[in-house]
N, C-alpha and C positions, 0 to 999 in steps of 0.2 A: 493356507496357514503359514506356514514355513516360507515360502514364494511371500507372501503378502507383507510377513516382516521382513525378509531382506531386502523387499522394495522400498516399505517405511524407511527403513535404516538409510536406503542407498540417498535418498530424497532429503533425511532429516540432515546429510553430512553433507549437501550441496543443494541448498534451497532456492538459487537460481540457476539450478541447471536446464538446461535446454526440452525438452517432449523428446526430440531425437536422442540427446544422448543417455538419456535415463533409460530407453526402451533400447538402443543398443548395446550398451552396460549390461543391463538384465538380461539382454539376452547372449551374449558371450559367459557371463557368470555362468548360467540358466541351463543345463544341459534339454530340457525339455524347452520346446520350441512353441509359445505362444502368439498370437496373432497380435497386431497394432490395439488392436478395438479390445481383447480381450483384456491388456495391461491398462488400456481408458478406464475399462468398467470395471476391475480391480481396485485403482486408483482412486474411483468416484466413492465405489463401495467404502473405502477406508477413511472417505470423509477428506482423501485431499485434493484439493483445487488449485490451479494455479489461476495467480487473481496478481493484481499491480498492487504494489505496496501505498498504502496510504499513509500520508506522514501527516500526522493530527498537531496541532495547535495546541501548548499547554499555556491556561492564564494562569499566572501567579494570583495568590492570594491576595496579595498587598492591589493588584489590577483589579481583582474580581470586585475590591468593595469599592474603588473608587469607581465602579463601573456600576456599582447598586447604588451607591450615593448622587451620582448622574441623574440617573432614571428617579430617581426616590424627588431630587431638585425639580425635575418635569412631567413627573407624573399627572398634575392637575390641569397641564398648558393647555388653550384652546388652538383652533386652527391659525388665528391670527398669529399667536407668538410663534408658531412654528412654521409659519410665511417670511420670516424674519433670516430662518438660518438656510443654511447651504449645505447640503452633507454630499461627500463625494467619496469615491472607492481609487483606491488604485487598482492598476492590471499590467501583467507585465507578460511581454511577447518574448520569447527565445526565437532565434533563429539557428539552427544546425540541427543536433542529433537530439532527438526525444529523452527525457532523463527518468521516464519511468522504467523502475524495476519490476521485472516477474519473479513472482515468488509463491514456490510451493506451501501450502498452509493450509490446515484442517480451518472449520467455520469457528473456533474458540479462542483465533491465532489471529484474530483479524485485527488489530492494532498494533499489534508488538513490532515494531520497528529493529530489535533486537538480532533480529533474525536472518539479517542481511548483513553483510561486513559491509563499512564504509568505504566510498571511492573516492577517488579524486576529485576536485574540481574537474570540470571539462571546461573547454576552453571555447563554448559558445559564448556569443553574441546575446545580451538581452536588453528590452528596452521595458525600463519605464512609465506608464502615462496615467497622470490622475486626471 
């Protein structure tokens, strides 16, 4: 009880802190000396996970209807008319250091972007290609 919120707490004031350093924190705090596994299953119990930050896509309103007036246009199209067009995707490669974030988060946390302070630009390479 007591243990399990000052773990919340230590977690909720450094939401991409390390496995390591949250269990040796706690455990310097901690005068009673729990095992590695014992602070996982505390952890899990409490509902929190470290999971990679997802950064969701917002469409704008004013996008959404030109985006249902689209479809609403071609709703009726046969195969032929749609032999016609070309649709293509972009993707784009990074080369250097991986830019996902870990971030500690119960499962009702799972979009909030909030939760992580912003960083820099990094100073990788990416490419382009549609």
């Amino acid at each position: 009880p007591k243990d399990s919120r000052s773990l919340t707490r230590m977690l909720k004031e450094d939401r991409t802190a390390s496995s390591k350093f949250i269990i040796d924190k706690f455990q310097t705090w901690n005068p009673n000396r729990f095992s590695i596994s014992t602070i996982y299953r505390r952890l899990k119990r409490l509902g929190l996970v470290r999971r990679a930050l997802r950064e969701s896509v917002i469409t704008r309103a004013q996008n959404m209807k030109k985006r249902r007036q689209w479809a609403k246009e071609r709703f009726r199209w046969k195969i032929a008319d749609w032999q016609n067009h070309v649709f293509s995707d972009k993707m784009t490669f990074q080369i250097g250091k991986d830019k996902r974030v870990l971030v500690w988060r119960t499962s009702d946390e799972k979009d909030r972007t909030h939760l992580v302070p912003k960083k820099p630009r990094s100073k990788n390479i990416s490419v382009m290609v549609w």
